[in-house]
N, C-alpha and C positions, 0 to 999 in steps of 0.2 A: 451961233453956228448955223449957217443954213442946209437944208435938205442934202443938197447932194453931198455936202460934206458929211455928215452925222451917218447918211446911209453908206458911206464907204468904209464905213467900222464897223457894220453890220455882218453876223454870221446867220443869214436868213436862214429859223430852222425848223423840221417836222421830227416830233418825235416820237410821236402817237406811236405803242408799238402795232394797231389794228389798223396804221397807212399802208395805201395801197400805192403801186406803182402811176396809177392816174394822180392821186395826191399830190406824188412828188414832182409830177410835171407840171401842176401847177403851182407847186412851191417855185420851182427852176424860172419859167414865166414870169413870175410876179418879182424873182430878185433880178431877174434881166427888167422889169422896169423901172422899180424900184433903183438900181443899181447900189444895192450890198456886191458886198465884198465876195462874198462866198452863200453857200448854201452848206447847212448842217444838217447829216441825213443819218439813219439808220445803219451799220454795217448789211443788213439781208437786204439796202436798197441799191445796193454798189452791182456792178457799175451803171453811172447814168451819164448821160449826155449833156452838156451844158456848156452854154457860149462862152467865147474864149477870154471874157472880163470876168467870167466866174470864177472863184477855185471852188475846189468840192473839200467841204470836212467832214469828216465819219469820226462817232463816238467808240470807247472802246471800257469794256469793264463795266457797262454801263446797266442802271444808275445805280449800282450797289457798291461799286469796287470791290468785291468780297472775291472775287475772281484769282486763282493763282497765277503767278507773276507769268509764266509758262503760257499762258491761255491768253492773259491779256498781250501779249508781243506776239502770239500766233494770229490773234483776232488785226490788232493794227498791221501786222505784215500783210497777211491778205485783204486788207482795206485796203493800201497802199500799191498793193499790185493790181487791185482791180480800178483804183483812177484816183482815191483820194490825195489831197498835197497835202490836209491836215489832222492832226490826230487830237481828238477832246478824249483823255483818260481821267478814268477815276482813283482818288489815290486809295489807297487799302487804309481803312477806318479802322480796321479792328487794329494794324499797326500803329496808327496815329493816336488811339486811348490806350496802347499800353507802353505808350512814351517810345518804342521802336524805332525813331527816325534814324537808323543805319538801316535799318529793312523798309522803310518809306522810301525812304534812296536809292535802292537796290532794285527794288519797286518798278520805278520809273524807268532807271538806269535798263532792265531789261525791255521795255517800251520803246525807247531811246534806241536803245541798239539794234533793236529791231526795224525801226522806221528811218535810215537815213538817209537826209537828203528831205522829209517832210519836217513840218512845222509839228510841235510836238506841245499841246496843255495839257495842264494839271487842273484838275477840279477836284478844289480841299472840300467842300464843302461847309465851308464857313459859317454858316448862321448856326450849323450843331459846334463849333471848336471856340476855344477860350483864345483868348490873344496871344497867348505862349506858344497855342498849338499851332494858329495861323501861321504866326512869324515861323515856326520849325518846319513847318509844312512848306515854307518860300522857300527857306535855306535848302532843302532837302531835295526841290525842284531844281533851285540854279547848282548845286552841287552835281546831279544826275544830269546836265549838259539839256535841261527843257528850254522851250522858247516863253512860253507862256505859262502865269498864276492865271487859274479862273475861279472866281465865286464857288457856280452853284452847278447842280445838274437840273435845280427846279424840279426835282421828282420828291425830295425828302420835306417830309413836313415841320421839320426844322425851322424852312424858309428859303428864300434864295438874297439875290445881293443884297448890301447894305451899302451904304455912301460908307460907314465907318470900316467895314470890313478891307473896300476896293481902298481908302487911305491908305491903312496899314498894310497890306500887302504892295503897294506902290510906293511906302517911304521903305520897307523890309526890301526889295529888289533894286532898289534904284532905278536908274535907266538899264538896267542890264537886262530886261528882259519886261517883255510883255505883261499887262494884268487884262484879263475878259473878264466885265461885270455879266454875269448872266443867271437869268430866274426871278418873275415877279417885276422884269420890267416894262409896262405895259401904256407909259406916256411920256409924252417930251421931257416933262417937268423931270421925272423919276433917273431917265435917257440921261441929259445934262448934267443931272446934279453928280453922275456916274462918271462923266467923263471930264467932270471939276474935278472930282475924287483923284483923278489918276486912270483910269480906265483907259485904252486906246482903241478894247474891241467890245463889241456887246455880242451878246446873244439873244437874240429876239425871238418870238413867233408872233410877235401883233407889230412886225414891221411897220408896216401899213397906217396903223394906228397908231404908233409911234410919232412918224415922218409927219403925219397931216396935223399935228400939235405945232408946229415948226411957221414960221411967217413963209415962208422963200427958201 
């Protein structure tokens, strides 16, 4: 796979929550050269400005999911009316370990319905979930009308992607929906081995360092 291809599955992101407005202009600059796909930003960095091969995604719930269903779809609504096309949510973890996947569903669903018309992920948080919870956590997304399974949010010390993780949630959906590796991916090697796995979108912040692992 060469650069420009690999960089166009790119969600160039800053999540720092002590970024400042200068930061993100430099994020936005570097994915206009780089040429990702998008930039991943903050909800308090919206709205921002960005060239028109950019889309803008804003996280929601984020990185705890602990948020009520109510707050996370008021949070992505106003993401979404202030410029965002895509929404990175967290799914509710304390649903996911007490087997609740009807309210994991429910969850999203009010995310969902709140953002239509944008691209809508789920971030299971996978390196803390057993393989039952993954695949319930998939189902539970493509039930709720989401576009995207994502890894990781990269803030939990669980871990973020795994090659094994982004499989199984890429044989669990099939083509019907998107998988984002993201978290902990930080070279070409790691990059590839993610988008063997089934991956179609990454979540980066060491873009850059990514890309230059790459021949061409």
């Amino acid at each position: 796979m060469d650069k420009k291809t690999l960089a166009h599955m790119v969600d160039h992101t800053l999540l720092k929550p002590e970024s400042t407005a200068d930061d993100v202009k430099a994020l936005i600059a570097e994915a206009a050269q780089l040429g990702t796909y998008s930039v991943c930003v903050s909800p308090n960095q919206l709205p921002i400005e960005v060239p028109q091969e950019l889309s803008v995604a804003a996280v929601c719930g984020f990185p705890s999911g602990a948020h009520p269903s109510s707050v996370k779809a008021a949070e992505a609504a106003d993401s979404v009316s202030k410029g965002a096309q895509e929404i990175d949510m967290v799914v509710n973890l304390k649903l996911v370990f007490e087997g609740d996947f009807e309210g994991v569903e429910a969850d999203i669903r009010a995310v969902r319905e709140a953002t239509s018309g944008a691209v809508l992920k789920v971030i299971i948080e996978s390196a803390l979930l057993s393989d039952e919870q993954i695949v319930a956590c998939c189902h539970a997304a493509q039930a709720a009308g989401a576009d995207f399974v994502k890894t990781s949010t990269g803030f939990h010390p669980a871990g973020g992607a795994s090659v094994h993780a982004v499989k199984l949630m890429r044989e669990t959906v099939g083509d019907s929906m998107g998988v984002k590796a993201s978290g902990g991916i930080r070279d070409a090697q790691t990059a590839l081995a993610m988008v063997e796995a089934g991956a179609n979108r990454l979540g980066l912040s060491s873009t850059a360092k990514v890309l230059a692992g790459l021949d061409s």
